[in-house]
C-alpha positions as CSV (number, residue, x, y, z in Angstrom):
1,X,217.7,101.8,59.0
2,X,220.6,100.6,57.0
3,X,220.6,102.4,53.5
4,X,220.3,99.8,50.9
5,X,222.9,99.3,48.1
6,X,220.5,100.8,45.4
7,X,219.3,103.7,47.3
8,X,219.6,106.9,45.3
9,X,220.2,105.3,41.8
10,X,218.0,104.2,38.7
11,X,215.7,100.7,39.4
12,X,217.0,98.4,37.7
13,X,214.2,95.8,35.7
14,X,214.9,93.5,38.8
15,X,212.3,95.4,40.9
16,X,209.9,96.5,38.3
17,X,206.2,95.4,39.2
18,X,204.8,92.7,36.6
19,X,201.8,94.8,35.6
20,X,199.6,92.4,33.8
21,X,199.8,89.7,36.7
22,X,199.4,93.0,39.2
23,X,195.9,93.3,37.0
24,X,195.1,89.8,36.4
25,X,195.1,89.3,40.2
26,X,193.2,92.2,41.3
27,X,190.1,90.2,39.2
28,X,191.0,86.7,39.7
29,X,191.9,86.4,43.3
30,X,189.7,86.4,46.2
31,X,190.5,87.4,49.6
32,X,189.7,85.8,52.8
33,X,188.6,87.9,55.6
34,X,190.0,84.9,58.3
35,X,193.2,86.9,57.6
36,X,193.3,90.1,59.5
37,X,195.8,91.3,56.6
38,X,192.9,90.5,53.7
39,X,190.2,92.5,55.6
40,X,189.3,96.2,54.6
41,X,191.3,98.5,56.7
42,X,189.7,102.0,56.4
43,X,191.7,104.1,57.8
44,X,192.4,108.5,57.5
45,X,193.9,107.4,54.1
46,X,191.2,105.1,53.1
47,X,192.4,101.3,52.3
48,X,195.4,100.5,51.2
49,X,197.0,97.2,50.0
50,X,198.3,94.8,47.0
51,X,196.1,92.7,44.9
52,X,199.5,90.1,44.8
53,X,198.5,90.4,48.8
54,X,195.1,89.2,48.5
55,X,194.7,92.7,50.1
56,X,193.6,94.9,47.5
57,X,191.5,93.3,44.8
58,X,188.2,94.0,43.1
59,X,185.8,92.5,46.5
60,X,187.5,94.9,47.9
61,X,186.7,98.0,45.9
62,X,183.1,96.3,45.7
63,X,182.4,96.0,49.2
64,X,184.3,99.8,50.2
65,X,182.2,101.5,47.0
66,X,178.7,99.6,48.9
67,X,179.5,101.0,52.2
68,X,180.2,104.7,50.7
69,X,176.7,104.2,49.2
70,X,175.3,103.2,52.5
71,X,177.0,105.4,54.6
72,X,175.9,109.2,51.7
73,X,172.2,107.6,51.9
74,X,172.1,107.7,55.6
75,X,173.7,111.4,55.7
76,X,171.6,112.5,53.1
77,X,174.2,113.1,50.9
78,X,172.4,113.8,47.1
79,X,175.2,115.6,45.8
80,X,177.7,114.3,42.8
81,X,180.3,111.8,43.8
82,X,184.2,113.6,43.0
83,X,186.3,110.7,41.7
84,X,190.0,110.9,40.8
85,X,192.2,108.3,40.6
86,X,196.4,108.6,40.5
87,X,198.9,106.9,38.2
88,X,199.1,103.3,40.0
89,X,198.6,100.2,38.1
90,X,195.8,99.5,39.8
91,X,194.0,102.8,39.8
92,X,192.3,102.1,36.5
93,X,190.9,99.0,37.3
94,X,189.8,100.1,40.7
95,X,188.0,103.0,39.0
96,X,186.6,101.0,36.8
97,X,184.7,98.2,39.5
98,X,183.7,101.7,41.0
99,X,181.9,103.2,38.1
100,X,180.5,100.0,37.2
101,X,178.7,100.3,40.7
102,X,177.4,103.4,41.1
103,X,176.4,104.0,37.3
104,X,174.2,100.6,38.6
105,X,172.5,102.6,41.0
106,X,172.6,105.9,40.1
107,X,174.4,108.3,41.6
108,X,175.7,111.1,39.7
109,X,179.7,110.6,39.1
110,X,182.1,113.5,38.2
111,X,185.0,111.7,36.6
112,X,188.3,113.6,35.0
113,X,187.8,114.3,31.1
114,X,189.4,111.2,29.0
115,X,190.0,108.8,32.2
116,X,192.5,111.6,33.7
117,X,194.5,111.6,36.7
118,X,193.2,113.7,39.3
119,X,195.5,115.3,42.6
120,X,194.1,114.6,46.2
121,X,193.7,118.5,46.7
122,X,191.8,118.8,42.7
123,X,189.1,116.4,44.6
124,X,188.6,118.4,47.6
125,X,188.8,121.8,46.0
126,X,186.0,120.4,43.8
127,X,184.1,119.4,46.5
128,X,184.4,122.5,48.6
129,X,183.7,124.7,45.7
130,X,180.3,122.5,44.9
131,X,179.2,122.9,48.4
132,X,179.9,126.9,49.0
133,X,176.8,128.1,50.1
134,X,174.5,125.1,49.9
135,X,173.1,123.2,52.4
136,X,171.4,120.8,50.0
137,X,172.7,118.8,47.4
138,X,176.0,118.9,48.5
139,X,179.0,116.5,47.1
140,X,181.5,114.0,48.1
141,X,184.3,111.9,46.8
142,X,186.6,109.5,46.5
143,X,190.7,109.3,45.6
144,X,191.9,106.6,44.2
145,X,195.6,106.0,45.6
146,X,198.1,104.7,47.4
147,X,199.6,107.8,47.8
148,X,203.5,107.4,47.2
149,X,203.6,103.8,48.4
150,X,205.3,101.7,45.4
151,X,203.8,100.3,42.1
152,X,202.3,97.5,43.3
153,X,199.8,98.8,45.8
154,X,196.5,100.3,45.3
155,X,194.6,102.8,47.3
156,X,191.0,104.2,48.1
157,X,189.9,106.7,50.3
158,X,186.6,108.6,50.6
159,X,186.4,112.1,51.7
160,X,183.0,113.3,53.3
161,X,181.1,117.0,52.3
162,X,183.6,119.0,54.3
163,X,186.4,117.9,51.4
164,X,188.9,116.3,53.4
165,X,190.0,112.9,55.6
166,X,187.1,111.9,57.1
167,X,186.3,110.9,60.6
168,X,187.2,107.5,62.8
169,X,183.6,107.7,63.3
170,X,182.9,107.6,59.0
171,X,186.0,105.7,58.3
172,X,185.3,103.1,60.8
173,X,181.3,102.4,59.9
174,X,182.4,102.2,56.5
175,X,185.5,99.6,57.6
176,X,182.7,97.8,59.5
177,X,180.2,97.4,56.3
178,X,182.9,96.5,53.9
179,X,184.0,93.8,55.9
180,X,180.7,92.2,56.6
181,X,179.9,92.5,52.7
182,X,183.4,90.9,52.4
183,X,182.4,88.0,55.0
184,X,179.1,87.3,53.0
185,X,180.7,86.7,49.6
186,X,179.6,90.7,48.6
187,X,176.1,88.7,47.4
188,X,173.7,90.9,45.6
189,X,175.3,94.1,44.7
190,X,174.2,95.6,41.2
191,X,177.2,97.0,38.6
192,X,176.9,97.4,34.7
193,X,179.4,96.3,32.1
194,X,182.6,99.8,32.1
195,X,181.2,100.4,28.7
196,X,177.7,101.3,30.1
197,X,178.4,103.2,32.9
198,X,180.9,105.5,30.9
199,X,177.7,106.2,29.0
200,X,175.1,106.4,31.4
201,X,173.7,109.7,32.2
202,X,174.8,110.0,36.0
203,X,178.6,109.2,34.7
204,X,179.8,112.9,33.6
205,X,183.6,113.9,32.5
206,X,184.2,116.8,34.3
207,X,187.2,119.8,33.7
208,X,188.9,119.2,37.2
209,X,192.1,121.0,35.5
210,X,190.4,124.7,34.7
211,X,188.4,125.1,37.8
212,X,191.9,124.4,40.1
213,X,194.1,126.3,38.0
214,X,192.6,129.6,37.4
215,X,191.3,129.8,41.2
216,X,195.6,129.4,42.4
217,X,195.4,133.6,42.2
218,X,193.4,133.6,45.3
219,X,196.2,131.4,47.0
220,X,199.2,132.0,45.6
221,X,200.8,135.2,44.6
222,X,201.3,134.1,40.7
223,X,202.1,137.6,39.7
224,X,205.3,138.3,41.8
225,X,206.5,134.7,40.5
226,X,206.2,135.2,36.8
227,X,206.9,139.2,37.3
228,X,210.6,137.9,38.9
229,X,210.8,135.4,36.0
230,X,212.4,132.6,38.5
231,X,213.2,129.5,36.7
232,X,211.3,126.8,38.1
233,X,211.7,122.6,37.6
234,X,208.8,120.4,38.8
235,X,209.0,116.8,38.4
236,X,205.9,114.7,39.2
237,X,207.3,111.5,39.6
238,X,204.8,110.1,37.2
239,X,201.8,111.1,39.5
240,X,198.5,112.9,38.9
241,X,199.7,116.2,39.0
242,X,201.4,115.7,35.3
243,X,198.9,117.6,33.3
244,X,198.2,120.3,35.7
245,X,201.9,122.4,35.5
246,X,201.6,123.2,31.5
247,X,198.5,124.8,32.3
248,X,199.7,126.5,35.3
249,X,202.9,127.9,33.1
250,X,200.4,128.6,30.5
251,X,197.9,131.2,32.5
252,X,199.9,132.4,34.9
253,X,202.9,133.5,32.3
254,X,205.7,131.0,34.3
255,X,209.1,130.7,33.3
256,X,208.3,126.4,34.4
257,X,209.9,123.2,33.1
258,X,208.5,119.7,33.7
259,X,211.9,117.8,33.7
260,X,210.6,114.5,33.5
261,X,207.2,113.6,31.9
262,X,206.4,110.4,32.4
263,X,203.7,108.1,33.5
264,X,204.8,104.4,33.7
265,X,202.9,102.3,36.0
266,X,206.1,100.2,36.7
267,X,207.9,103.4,37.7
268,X,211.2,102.6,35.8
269,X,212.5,105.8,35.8
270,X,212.5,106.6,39.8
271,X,215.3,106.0,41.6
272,X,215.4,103.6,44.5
273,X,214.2,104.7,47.8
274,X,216.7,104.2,51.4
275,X,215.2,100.6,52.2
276,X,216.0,99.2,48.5
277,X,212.0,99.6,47.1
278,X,210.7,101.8,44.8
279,X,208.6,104.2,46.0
280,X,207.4,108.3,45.1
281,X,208.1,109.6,48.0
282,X,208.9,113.4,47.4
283,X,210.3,113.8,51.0
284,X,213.2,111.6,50.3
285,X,216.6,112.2,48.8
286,X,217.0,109.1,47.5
287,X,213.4,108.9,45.8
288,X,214.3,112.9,45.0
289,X,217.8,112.3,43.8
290,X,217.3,112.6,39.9
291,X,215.8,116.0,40.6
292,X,218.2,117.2,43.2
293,X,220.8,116.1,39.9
294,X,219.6,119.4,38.6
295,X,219.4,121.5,41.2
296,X,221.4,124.3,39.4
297,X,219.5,124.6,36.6
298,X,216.9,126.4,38.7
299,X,216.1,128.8,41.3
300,X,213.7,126.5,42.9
301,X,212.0,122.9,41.5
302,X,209.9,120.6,43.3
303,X,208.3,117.1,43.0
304,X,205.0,115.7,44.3
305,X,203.9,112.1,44.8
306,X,202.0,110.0,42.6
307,X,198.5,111.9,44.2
308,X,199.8,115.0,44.7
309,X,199.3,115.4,48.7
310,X,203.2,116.1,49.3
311,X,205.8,118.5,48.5
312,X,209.1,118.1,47.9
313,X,210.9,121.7,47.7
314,X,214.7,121.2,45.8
315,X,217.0,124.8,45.9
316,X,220.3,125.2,44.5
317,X,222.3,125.4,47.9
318,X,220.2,123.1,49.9
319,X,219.2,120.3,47.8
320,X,215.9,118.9,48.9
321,X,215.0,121.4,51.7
322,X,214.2,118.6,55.1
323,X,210.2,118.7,55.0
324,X,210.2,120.3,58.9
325,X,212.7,123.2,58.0
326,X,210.2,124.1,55.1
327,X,206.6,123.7,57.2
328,X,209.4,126.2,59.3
329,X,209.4,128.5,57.0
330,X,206.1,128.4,55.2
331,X,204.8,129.2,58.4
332,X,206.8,131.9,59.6
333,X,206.2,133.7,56.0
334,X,202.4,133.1,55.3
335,X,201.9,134.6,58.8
336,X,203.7,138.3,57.9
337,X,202.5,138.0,54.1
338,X,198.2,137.3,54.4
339,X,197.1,140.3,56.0
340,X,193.2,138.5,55.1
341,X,193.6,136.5,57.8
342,X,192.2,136.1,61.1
343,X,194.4,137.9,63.6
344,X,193.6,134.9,66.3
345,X,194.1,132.1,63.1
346,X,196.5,129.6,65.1
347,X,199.8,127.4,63.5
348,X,198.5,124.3,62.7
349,X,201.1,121.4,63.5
350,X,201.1,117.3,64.3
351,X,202.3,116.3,67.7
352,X,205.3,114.4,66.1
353,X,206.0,118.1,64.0
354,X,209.4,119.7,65.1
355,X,209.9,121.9,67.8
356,X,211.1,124.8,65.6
357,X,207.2,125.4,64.4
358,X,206.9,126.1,68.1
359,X,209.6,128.6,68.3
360,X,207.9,130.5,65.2
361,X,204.5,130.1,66.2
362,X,205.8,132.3,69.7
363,X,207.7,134.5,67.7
364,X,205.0,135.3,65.6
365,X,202.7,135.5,68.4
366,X,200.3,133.2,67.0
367,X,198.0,130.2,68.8
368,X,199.8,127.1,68.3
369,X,196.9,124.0,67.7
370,X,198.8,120.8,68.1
371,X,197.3,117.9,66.9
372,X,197.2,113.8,66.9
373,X,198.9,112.7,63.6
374,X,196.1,112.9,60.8
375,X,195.2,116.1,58.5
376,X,191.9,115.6,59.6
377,X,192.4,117.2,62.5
378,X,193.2,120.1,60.6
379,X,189.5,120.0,58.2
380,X,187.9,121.8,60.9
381,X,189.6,124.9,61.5
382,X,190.6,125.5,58.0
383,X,187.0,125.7,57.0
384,X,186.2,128.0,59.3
385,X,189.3,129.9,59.5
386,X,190.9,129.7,63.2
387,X,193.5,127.4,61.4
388,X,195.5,129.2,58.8
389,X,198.2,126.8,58.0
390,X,198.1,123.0,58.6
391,X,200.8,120.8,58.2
392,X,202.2,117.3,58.9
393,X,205.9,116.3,59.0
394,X,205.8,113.8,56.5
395,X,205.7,116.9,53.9
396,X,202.2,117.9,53.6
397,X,200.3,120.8,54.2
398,X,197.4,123.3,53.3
399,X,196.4,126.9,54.2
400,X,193.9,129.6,53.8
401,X,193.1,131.4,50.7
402,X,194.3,135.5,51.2
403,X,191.4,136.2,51.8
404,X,191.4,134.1,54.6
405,X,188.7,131.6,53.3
406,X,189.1,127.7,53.0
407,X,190.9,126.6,49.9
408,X,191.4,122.6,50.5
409,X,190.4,120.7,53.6
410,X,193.2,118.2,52.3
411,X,197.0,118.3,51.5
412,X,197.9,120.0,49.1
413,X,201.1,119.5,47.3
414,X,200.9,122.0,44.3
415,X,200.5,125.0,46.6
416,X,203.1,124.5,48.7
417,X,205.4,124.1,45.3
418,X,204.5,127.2,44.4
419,X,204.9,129.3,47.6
420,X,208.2,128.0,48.0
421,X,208.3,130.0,44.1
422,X,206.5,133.0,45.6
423,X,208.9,133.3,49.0
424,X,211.5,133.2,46.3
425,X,210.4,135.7,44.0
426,X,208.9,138.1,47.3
427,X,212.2,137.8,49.6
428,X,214.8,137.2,47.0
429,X,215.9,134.6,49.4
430,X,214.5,130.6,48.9
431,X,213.0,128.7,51.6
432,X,215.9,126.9,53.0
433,X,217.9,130.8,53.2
């Protein structure tokens, strides 16, 4: 692909996203399932589209939020419904047409405290952590994103009791529903006024922020980073993980700037990604290229997209670390530094993943599981173990507690941050060394 003339430097108000059309159309305008491009498309990462599109609007969200109720009352499912939702325009209002439904019929919500932004991973730790030990009751949830795909798309994705991606098998029965509630004008389906449903008793704010944070010990080796006092830059690129690094700093005693603090649903202060749009992709140097700016300021920084599933790592002698050199070396470090893990727990890797992972994985004498592209192939054998790293080449991952337990079933892009602070602080040497 030919790099576009912007690529790298600030967006200029040319390609800002009008955010009150962006809104006005996500109510107003209607769309037509004729059009293959219209139709719910419920894929690993849930439906994705634009409501300028006619492919993300509120029928839509209706019809998806329907067939999730459909689909948890044939499975039983009686537990609270996790919802987060990430820092795109049309988050908000998609959360809102989504708690206007269920508070209509019921089922118990757990939404972030004050209409927070919740990470991917925040969702399925709470999940996972709801349904330790139960076999009743147990929870499920829904992400509200388009992950790092730019301002002007909106995103919804439902993740099953195991706490990550769900299945072709769920994804496409609840593609089929939504669509044929789509096709019949979505007749008949109850909601309450947003006012209501905030109040109803089945709507509860929950702490998503406390829970996540102080349970990172069990993960992470906090101690060695703050104990080594590296300086560490994190910019979130305006996503959902913006209110989860002060308190990180705060309990874990870290030496931890946020260089850039903003949440702008036009994204004005990114810089323009290779192909000339904007987008919060943490995986690439153009989107990255404020951050890499100050690379010398710090002995490692890192970004995340706008829900928190990616990792970006930034060093001072590498700039932003190539996503396959650092799954590279995440793995061959976890695997001589978790002694709580399984000795058979096998390298978890996409098919598309490079070749070096292969080369570590025999080094290390360790199974390599290769996989079809999609973390869900991963959900399996990190719950029960014979998995202890997962990761995709498009800059996400997720492993095993120490202790050789589950942690998330789905990306998780503050962890992997913080180990590249932790092989830092341990080897004296950062990830791309």
């Amino acid at each position: 692909m030919v790099v576009h003339g912007l690529a790298g430097k600030p967006a200029p108000r040319s390609l800002l996203v009008n955010v009150p059309r962006l809104i006005s159309a996500y109510y107003s305008r209607k769309p037509d399932v004729s059009y293959p491009d219209q139709r719910v498309v419920f894929g690993t990462s849930g439906h994705r589209g634009s409501s300028l599109r006619n492919s993300f609007n509120e029928a839509h969200v209706l019809a998806i939020s329907q067939a999730i109720f459909e689909y948890r009352s044939s499975k039983g499912i009686t537990g609270p419904l996790f919802i987060g939702m990430d820092t795109h325009a049309l988050s908000e209002p998609a959360q809102a047409t989504a708690l206007e439904f269920f508070a209509a019929y019921g089922v118990a919500v757990m939404i972030q405290k004050d209409l927070g932004y919740t990470p991917t991973p925040v969702i399925s730790h709470a999940i996972l952590t709801h349904n330790a030990g139960r076999k009743d009751g147990l929870a499920d949830g829904i992400v509200i994103t388009p992950s790092h795909n730019p301002p002007e798309d909106g995103g919804f994705k439902y993740n099953p009791p195991e706490g990550g991606p769900a299945s072709p098998e769920t994804t496409k029965t609840i593609e089929d529903r939504a669509n044929e509630l789509l096709q019949s004008g979505i007749k008949d389906l109850k909601r309450i006024p947003f006012e209501r449903a905030l109040k109803a008793d089945t709507i509860k704010e929950y702490d998503y922020i406390t829970p996540y944070v102080e349970d990172l010990k069990g993960i992470i080796d906090m101690e060695v980073i703050a104990r080594e006092g590296l300086k560490i830059g994190v910019d979130p690129l305006g996503g959902s993980s913006i209110h989860f690094w002060d308190p990180i700093a705060e309990r874990y005693g870290l030496s931890l700037d946020v260089v850039n603090r903003s949440v702008d649903p036009t994204f004005s202060f990114m810089t323009v990604d290779k192909d000339g749009k904007i987008r919060m992709d943490c995986s690439s140097p153009y989107a990255m290229a404020s951050l890499i700016d100050l690379k010398d300021r710090f002995d490692v920084a890192f970004g995340n997209d706008t829900d928190t599933d990616r990792h970006g790592i930034v060093t001072k002698g590498a700039g932003l670390i190539n996503p396959n050199h650092y799954l590279t070396a995440a793995i061959w470090y976890l695997f001589q530094h978790r002694p709580g893990w399984r000795k058979d727990a096998a390298v978890g890797k996409t098919v598309v993943s490079s070749s070096m992972i292969d080369r570590v994985a025999a080094h290390l004498k360790r199974k390599l599981s290769e996989v079809p592209v999609g973390f869900k192939w991963f959900v399996d054998g990190l719950i029960d173990g014979s998995c202890g790293f997962g990761g995709e080449e498009s800059a996400g991952a997720a492993f095993l507690r120490k202790n050789g337990k589950v942690w998330t079933t789905d990306k998780d892009g503050i962890i992997m941050d913080l180990l590249a602070a932790e092989i830092t602080a341990k080897t004296g040497k950062d990830p791309a060394e």
